[in-house]
C-alpha positions in Angstrom: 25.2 -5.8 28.6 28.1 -7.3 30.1 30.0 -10.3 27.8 33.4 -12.0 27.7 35.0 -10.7 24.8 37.8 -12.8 22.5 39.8 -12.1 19.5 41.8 -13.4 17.4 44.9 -11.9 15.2 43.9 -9.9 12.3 43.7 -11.6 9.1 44.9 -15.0 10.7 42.5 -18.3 10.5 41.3 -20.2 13.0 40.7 -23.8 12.9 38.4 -25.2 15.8 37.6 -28.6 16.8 35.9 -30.4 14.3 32.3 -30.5 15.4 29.7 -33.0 14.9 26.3 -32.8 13.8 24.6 -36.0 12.7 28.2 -37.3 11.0 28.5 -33.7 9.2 31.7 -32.7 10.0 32.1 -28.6 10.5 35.5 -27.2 9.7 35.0 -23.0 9.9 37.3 -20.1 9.8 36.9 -17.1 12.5 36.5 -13.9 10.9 39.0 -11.0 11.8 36.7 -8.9 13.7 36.3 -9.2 17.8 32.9 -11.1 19.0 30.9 -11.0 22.1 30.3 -14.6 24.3 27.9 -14.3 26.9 28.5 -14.9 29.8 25.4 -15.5 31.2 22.0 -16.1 29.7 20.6 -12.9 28.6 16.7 -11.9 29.9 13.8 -14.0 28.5 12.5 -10.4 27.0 14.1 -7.4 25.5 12.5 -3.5 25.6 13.4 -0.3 23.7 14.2 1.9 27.1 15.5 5.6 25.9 15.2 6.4 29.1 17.7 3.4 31.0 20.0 3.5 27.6 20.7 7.1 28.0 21.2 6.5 31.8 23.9 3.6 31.1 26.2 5.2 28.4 26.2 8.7 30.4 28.3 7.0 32.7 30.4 5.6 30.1 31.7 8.5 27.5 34.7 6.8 26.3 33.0 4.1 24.7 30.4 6.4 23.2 32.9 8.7 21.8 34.9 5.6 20.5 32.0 4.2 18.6 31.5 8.0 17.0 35.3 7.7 16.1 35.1 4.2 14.5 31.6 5.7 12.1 32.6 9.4 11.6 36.2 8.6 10.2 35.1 5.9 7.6 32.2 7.4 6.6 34.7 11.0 5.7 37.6 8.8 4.3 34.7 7.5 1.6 32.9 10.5 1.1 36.8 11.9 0.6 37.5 9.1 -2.0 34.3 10.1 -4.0 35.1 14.0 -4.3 39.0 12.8 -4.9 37.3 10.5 -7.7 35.6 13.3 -9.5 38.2 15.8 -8.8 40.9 13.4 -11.2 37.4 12.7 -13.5 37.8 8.8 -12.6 34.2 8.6 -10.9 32.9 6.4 -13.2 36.4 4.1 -13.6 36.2 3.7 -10.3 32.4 3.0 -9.6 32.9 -0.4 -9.0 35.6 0.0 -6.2 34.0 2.4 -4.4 30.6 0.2 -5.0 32.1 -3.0 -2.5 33.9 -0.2 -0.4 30.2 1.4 0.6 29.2 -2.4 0.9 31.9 -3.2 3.3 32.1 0.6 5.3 28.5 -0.1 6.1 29.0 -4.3 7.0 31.6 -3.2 9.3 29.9 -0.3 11.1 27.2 -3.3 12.0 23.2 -4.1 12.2 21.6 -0.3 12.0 23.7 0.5 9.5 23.1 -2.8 7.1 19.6 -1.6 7.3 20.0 1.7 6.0 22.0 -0.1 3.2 19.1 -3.0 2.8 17.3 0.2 2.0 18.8 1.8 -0.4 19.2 -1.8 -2.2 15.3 -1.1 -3.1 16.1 1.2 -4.9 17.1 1.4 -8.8 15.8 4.5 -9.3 17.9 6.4 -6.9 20.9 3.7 -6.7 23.4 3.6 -9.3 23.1 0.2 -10.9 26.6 -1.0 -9.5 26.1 0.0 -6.3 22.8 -1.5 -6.7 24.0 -4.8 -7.1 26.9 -4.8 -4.2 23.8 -3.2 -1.6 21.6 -6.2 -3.0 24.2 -8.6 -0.7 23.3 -6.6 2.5 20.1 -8.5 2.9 21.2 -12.1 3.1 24.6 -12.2 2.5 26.9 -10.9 5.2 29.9 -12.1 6.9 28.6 -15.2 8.9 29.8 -15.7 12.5 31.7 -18.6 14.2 29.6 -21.6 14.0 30.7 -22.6 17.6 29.5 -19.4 18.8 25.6 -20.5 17.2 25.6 -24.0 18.6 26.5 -22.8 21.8 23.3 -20.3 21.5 21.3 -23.3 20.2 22.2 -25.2 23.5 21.9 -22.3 25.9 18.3 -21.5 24.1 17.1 -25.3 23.4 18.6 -27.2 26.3 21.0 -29.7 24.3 23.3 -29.7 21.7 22.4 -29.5 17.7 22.6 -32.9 16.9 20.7 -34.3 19.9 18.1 -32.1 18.4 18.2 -31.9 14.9 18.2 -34.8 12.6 20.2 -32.7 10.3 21.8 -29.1 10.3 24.0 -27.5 7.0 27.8 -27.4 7.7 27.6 -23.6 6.7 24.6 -21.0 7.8 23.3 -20.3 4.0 22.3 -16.9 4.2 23.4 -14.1 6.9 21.7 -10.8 7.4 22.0 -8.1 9.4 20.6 -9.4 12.9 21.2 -13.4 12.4 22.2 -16.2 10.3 20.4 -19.1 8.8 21.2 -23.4 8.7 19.3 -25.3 6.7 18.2 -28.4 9.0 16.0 -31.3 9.1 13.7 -32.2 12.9 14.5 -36.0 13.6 10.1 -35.8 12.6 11.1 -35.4 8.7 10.1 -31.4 8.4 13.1 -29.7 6.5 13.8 -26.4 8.1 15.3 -23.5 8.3 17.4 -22.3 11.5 17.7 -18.9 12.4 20.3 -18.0 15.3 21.2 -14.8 16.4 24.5 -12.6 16.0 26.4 -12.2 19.1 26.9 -8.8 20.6 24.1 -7.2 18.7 22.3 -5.9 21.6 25.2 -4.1 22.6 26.3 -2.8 18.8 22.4 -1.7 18.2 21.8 0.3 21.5 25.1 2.6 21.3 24.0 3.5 17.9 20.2 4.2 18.8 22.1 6.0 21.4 24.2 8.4 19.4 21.5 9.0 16.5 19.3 10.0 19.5 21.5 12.6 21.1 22.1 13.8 17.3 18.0 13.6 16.5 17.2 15.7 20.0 20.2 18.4 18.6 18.5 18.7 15.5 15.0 19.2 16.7 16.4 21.6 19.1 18.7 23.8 16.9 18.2 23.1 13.5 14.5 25.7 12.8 13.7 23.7 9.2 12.8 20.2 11.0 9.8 20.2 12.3 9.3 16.1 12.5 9.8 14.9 16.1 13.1 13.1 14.9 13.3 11.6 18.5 9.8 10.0 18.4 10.9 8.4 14.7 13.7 7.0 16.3 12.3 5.6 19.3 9.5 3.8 16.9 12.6 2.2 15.3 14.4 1.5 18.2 11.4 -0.3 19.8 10.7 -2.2 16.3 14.2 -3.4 16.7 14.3 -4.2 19.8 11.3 -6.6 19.1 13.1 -7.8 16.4 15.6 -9.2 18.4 13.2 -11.5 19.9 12.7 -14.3 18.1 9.6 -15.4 20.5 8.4 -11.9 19.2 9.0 -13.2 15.9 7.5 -16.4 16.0 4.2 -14.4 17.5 4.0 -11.8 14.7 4.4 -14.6 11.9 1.3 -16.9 13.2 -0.1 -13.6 13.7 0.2 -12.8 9.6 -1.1 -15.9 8.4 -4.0 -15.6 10.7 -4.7 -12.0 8.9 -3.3 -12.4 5.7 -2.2 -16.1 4.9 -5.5 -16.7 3.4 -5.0 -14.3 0.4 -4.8 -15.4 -3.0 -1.2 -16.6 -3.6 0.5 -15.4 -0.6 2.4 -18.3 1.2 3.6 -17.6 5.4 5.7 -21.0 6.4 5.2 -22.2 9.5 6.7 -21.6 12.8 8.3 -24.4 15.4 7.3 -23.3 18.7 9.1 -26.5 20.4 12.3 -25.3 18.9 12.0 -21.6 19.3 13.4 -19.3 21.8 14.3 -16.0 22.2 17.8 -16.6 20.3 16.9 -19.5 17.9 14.0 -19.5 15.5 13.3 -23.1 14.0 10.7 -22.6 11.3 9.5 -24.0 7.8 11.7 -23.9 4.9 11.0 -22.6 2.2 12.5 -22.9 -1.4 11.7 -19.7 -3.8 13.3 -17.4 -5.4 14.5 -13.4 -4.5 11.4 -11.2 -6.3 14.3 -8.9 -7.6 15.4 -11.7 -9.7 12.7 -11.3 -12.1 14.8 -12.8 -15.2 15.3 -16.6 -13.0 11.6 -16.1 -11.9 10.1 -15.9 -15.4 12.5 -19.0 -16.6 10.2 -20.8 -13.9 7.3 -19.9 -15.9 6.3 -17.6 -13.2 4.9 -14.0 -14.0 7.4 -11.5 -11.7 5.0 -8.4 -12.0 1.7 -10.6 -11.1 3.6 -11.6 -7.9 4.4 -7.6 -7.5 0.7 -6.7 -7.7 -0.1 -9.8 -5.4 2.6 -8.2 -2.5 1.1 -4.7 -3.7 -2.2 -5.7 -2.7 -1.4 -7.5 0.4 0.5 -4.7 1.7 -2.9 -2.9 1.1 -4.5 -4.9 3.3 -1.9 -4.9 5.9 -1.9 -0.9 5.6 -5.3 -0.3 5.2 -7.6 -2.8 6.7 -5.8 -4.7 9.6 -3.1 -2.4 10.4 -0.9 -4.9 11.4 2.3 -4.9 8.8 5.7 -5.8 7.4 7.9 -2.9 8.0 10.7 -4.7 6.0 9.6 -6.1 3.0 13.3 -6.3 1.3 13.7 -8.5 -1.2 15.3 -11.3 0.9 12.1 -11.0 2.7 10.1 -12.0 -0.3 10.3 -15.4 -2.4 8.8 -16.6 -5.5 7.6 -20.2 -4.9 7.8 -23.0 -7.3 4.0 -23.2 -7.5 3.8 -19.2 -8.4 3.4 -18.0 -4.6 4.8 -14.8 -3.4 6.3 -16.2 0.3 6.6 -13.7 3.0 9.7 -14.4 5.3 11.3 -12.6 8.4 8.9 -10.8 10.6 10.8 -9.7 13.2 10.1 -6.0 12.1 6.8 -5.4 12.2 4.4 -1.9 13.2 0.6 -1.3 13.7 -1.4 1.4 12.3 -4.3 3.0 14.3 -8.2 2.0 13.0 -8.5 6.3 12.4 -5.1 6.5 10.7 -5.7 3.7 8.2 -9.7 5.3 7.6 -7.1 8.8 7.0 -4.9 7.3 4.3 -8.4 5.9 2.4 -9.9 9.1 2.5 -6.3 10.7 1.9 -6.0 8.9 -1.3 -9.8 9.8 -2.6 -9.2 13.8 -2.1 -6.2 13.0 -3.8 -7.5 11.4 -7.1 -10.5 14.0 -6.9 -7.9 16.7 -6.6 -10.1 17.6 -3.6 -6.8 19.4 -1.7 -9.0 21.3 0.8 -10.1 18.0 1.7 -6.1 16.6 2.0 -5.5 19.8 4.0 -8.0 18.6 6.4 -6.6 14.9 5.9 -2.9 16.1 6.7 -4.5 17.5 10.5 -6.3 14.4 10.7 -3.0 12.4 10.3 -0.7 14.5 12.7 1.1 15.8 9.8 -0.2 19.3 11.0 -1.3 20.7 13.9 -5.2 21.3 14.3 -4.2 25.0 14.9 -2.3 25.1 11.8 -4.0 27.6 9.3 -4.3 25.6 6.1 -5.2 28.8 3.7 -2.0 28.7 2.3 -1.3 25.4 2.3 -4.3 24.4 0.0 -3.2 26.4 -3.2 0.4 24.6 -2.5 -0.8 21.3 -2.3 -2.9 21.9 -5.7 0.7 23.1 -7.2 2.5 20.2 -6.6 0.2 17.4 -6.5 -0.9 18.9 -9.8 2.3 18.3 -11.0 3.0 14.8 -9.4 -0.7 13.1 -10.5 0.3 14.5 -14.2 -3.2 13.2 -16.3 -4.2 10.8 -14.4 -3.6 8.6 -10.8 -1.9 5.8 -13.2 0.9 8.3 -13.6 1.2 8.8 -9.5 4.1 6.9 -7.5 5.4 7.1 -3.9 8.5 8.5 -4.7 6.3 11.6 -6.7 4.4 11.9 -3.1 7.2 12.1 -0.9 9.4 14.2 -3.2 6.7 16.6 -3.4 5.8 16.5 0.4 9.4 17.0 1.3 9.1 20.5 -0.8 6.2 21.6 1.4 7.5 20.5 4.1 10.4 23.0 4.6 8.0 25.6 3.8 4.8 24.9 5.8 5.0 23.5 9.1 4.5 19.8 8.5 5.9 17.4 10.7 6.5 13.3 9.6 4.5 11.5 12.7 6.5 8.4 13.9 4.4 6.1 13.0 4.3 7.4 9.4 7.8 6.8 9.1 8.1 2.7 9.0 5.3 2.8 6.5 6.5 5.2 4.0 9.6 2.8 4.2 7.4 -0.3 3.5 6.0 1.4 0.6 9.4 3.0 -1.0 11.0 -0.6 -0.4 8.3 -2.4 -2.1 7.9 0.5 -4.9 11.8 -0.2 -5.5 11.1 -3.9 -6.1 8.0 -3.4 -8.4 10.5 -0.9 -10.1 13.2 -3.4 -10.5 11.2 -6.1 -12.3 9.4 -3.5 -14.3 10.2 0.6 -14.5 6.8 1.7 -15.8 4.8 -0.3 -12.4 3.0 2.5 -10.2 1.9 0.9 -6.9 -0.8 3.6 -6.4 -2.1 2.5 -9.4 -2.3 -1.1 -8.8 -3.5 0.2 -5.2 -6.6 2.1 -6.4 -9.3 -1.2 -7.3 -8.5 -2.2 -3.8 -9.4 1.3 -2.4 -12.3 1.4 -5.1 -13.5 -1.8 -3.4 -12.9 -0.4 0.2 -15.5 2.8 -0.6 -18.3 0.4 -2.1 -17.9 -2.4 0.7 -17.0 -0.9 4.0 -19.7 0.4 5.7 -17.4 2.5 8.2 -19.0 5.8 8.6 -15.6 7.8 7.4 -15.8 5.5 4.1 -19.3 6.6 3.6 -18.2 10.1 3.9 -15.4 9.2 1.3 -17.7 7.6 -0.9 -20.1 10.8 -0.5 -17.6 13.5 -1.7 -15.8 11.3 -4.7 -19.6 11.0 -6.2 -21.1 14.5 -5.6 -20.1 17.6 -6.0 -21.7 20.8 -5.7 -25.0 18.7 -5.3 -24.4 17.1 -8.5 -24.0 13.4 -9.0 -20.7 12.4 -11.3 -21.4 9.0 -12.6 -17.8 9.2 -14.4 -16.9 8.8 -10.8 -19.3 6.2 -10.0 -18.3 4.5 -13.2 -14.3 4.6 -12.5 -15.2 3.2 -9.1 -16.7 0.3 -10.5 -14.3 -0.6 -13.1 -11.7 -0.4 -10.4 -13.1 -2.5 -7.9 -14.1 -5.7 -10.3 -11.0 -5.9 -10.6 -9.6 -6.6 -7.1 -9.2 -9.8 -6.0 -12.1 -10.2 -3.1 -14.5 -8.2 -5.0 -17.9 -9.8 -4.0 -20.9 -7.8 -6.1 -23.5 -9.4 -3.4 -22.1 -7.6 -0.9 -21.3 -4.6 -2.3 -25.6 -4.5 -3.1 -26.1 -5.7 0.3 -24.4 -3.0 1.5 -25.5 -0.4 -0.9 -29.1 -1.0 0.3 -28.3 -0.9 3.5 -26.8 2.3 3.4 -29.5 3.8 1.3 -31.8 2.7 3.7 -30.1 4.4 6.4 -30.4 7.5 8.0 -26.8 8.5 6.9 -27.7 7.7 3.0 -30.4 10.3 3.1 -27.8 12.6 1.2 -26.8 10.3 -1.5 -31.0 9.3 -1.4 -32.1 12.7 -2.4 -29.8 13.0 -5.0 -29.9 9.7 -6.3 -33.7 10.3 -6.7 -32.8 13.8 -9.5 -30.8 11.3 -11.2 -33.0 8.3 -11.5 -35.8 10.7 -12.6 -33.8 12.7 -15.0 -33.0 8.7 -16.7 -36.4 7.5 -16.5 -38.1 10.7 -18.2 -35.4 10.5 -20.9 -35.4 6.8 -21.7 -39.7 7.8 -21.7 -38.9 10.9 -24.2 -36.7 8.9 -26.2 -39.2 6.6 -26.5 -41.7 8.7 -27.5 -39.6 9.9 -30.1 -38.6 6.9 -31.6 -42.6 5.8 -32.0 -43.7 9.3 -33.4 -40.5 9.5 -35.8 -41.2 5.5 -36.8 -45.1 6.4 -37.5 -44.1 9.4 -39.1 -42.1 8.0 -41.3 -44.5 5.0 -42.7 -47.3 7.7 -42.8 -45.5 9.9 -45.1 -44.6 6.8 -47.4 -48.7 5.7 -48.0 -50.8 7.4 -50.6 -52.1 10.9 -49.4 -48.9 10.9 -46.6 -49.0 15.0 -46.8 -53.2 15.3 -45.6 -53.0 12.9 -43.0 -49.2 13.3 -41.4 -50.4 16.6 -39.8 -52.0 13.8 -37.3 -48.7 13.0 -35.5 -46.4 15.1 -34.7 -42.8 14.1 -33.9 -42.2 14.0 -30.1 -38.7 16.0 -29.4 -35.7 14.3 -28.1 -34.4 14.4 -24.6 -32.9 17.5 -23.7 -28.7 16.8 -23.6 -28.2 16.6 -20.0 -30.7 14.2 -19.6 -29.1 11.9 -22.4 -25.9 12.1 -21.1 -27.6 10.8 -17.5 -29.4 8.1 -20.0 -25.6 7.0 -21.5 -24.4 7.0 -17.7 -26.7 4.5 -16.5 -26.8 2.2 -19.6 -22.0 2.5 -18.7 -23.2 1.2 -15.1 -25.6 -1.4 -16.3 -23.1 -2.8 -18.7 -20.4 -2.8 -15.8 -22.4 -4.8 -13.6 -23.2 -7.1 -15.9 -19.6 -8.2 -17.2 -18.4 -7.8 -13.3 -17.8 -11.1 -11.7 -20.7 -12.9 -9.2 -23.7 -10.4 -11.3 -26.5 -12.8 -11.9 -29.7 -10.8 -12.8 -32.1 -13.5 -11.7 -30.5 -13.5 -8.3 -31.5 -9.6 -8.2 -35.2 -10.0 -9.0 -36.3 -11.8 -6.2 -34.8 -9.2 -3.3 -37.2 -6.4 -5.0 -39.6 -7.5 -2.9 -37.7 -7.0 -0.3 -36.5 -3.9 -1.0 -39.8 -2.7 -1.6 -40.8 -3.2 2.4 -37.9 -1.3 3.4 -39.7 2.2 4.2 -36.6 4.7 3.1 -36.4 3.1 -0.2 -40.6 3.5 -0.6 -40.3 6.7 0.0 -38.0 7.1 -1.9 -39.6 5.5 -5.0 -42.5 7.5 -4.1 -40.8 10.7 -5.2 -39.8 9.3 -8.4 -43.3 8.9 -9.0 -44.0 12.0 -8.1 -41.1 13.8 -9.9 -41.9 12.0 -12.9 -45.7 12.6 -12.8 -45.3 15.8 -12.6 -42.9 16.5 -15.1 -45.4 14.9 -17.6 -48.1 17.0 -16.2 -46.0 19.8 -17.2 -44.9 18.7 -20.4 -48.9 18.1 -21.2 -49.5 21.7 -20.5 -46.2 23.1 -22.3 -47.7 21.0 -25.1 -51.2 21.0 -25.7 -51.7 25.0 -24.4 -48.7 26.3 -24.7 -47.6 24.9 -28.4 -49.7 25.6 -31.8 -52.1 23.7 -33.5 -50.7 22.4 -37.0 -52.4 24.2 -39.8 -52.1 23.8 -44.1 -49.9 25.9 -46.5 -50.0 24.8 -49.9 -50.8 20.9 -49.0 -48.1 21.2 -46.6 -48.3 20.7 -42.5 -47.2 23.9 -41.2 -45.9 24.7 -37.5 -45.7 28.4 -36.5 -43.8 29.3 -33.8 -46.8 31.2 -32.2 -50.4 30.3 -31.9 -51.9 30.7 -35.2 -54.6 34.3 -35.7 -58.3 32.9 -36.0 -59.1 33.2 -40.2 -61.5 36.0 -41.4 -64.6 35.0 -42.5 
């Protein structure tokens, strides 16, 4: 951590040597605030270490208790100006001064906490809209550094000066956020590019601040009973994330990485990385011209649908979250462009996490007890995720989860947003012993941030509802065993089968983007045929019967009723309609089973990829798989020997028909032989 530092009089500009890049002449000003030069070249890699940070600034408590000085006093002399504001009633007069002082406290008190200002920029719903639009300039707009200071990096990192290298570089950097600042350049190959170099002193600025919110986190856990999260552990996750992000090798890595996972989704655009002009303090990669997502109003004068590119970042988070685990922890808006051509482009992946295979299958099943207002099963899920301990004793937990996640789902999941979740969770959570897991903690911040931008171009968007075909799809597709479970307790309950369920499910998934029908019969069969479809095969088999043998009844009917009715209309209609006798309906329970199946058919049919004749010829197939014989075999059976008992209800049970007056009567009880 040792540098050569320089300053230069407050307030006073600074004119260096012009500098040349490609004939671009580069006049700058040096800002008023002191900068860090290396003096040597720093290591190739960079590591969170809690363990050597702590070490190094116990020896040096003057400049920790300086930093704490230059934090605690701005942060009280705003906090002072706000309650002097609404003291004199001027709160609202003087909004927008106290708007670009919050903007400026938190530029000055540096890179951890621009971030927790990029945050709240997100966020319309909880951001007042002035201070809204002063946070917005925390992502790419910050106070740039001395250019000399990034073309010395570029040499130091590169091996020769900017305009040996680059055919041409921007006078200016164009945007500057919170860890670095961008040029827009040209290679001497024709590629135009963008230029990422990073802020001096930031290692230093970062770690002292990781340093002090750790020694306040440990306090906390330690003395404060009401937090239970391991505030330590959350910290560390983001020191390490950091720390990573401060690589720009790292960087480089995690964005080939994306567009290996992700890049081939339906109009999501990753630009390309320059490996031969990337090192750990310069990042040379494609450039890309769009337009901020939060801009919605300049985005539709493109002819571009905002909220389509929302539920296009909505659904590869999803995949990111739920399937890979690999994912953007910092999807601000700067982050995120429209394209031209309607593409939503994903920049900056120096922050990214990973999810565990068991913690993504706990979020799926999470979200199905959820929508089935299964809470026992959330309970369970909330263990299963670390939220709780597996000692924790959930029988008071349960009726509180049903009280507020009542209230938060409201009629439906369309109704449900993050902010509901965690507003509601942070209830519980200071009255039952949850804890937030680390890991938990960067991707409830990916999902708040890109609920706040969905919010922003339109207030009535709910992620989880836009989330839910793409969960849909997951249950009918993935054959993971903890999906099958899922899939097992959203369609039967109490050992009956709900084909509202089955029919939601469907609806939901044909309309995510991948949605395949072949596969999801593919794997349907397969998991019939299985020995862990035997549950879902048994019951099926109730159902299947209960819709054959009322489609049968209803049949029956209709040809009695129809013969009925053109007997009665011929001469001598009253001797000869004693003949045949109406057949009764299906009983209700059975229709409604009937109506169920004739929803699903329809479904299939207007669902993308069905093709009936590409069905027919896999029955034969299907017919040599020995689960699904069997299992036809007790249709058969069932259904044989329900008409073997309707015969007998029928012909010994029911009465003959027998004459009144000309007329066909029907006693309710066998007739009495006549006397003779």
């Amino acid at each position: 951590m040792n540098g050569k530092y320089y300053s230069s009089q407050l307030n006073e500009p600074v004119i260096t040597p012009a500098m040349q890049v490609n004939d671009l002449t580069v006049v700058e000003e040096r800002p008023s605030y002191h900068t860090v030069l290396p003096s040597v070249v720093e290591p190739e890699t960079l590591r969170y270490d809690p363990v050597e940070i702590a070490e190094y600034f116990r020896h040096r408590p003057l400049e920790v208790l300086g930093r704490i000085f230059r934090v605690i006093f701005p942060i009280l002399s705003f906090a002072f100006g706000l309650w002097w504001d609404r003291q004199r009633n001027r709160a609202v007069e003087n909004q927008q001064r106290r708007a670009i002082q919050l903007r400026e406290l938190l530029t000055r008190l540096g890179p951890a906490y621009i971030k927790i200002g990029q945050a709240l920029s997100t966020r319309p719903d909880l951001v007042p809209p002035l201070y809204l639009e002063e946070l917005t300039q925390l992502q790419d707009q910050l106070p740039p550094f001395p250019n000399e200071i990034a073309y010395q990096f570029i040499e130091e990192e590169l091996g020769d000066r900017p305009e040996n290298i680059y055919a041409e570089l921007s006078p200016q950097p164009l945007a500057a956020a919170s860890l670095g600042q961008v040029y827009k350049g040209k290679l001497k190959t024709g590629e135009t590019v963008a230029v990422k170099v990073q802020r001096p002193d930031l290692r230093e600025c970062i770690t002292v601040d990781l340093y002090i919110l750790r020694r306040i986190a440990a306090w906390a856990n330690k003395n404060i009973k009401r937090v239970r999260s391991d505030l330590v552990a959350i910290l560390d996750e983001f020191g390490y994330r950091i720390f990573e992000e401060m690589d720009y090798i790292q960087e480089g890595e995690n964005a080939e990485r994306f567009t290996q996972l992700y890049g081939h989704i339906k109009d999501i655009y990753v630009p390309k990385i320059y490996w031969q002009y990337t090192q750990r303090r310069v990042l040379t990669m494609e450039w890309i011209v769009g337009t901020k997502l939060t801009q919605a109003e300049a985005i539709r004068a493109q002819g571009i649908d905002a909220r389509y590119l929302v539920e296009v970042g909505v659904q590869c988070s999803l995949r990111q979250l739920l399937e890979h685990g690999f994912f953007h922890a910092d999807p601000h808006p700067g982050n995120l462009l429209a394209t031209p051509d309607g593409k939503l482009a994903y920049l900056d992946f120096g922050m990214m996490s990973e999810i565990k295979p068991h913690q993504r299958y706990g979020l799926i099943e999470a979200i199905v007890h959820m929508v089935n207002r299964d809470f026992e099963g959330l309970a369970h899920d909330y263990v299963k995720l670390d939220f709780l301990t597996p000692d924790t004793d959930l029988t008071p937990i349960i009726p509180a989860l049903a009280r507020v996640f009542n209230n938060a789902l409201g009629a439906s999941v369309a109704e449900l947003n993050i902010k509901n979740i965690t507003d509601e969770l942070s209830a519980l959570m200071y009255e039952y012993p949850f804890r937030v897991p680390a890991y938990y903690a960067l991707i409830i911040r990916s999902l708040v941030t890109l609920e706040g931008i969905a919010i922003n171009i339109d207030p009535n968007f709910k992620v989880l509802s836009a989330a839910y075909p793409y969960v849909a799809k997951r249950l009918l597709t993935d054959p993971a065993p903890e999906l099958r479970a899922s899939l097992r307790d959203l369609l039967f309950r109490d050992g009956r089968f709900r084909w509202n369920r089955l029919e939601n499910l469907l609806r939901n998934a044909r309309s995510s983007q991948e949605y395949d029908f072949n596969q999801v019969l593919d794997q349907t069969i397969e998991f019939l045929s299985s020995e862990r479809g035997a549950f879902i095969r048994n019951n099926l088999v109730d159902e299947i019967v209960k819709g054959i043998d009322a489609l049968g009844q209803n049949t029956l009917h209709n040809v009695t009723s129809n013969l009925r009715d053109r007997i009665l209309k011929a001469p001598l209609a009253n001797r000869l309609a004693w003949a045949i006798e109406e057949a009764p309906n299906a009983p209700v329970e059975q229709e409604q089973t009937l109506e169920h199946i004739k929803r699903v058919w329809n479904i299939l049919q207007e669902t993308q990829g069905f093709d009936a004749a590409k069905i027919a010829p896999q029955i034969p197939q299907l017919l040599l798989k020995p689960e699904l014989q069997r299992m036809g075999q007790q249709v058969a059976s069932r259904l044989a020997q329900r008409a073997i008992a309707r015969l007998i209800r029928e012909v010994l049970v029911s009465p003959e028909p027998a004459y009144t007056n000309g007329q066909v009567k029907r006693p309710a009880i066998a007739p009495v032989p006549a006397k003779t």
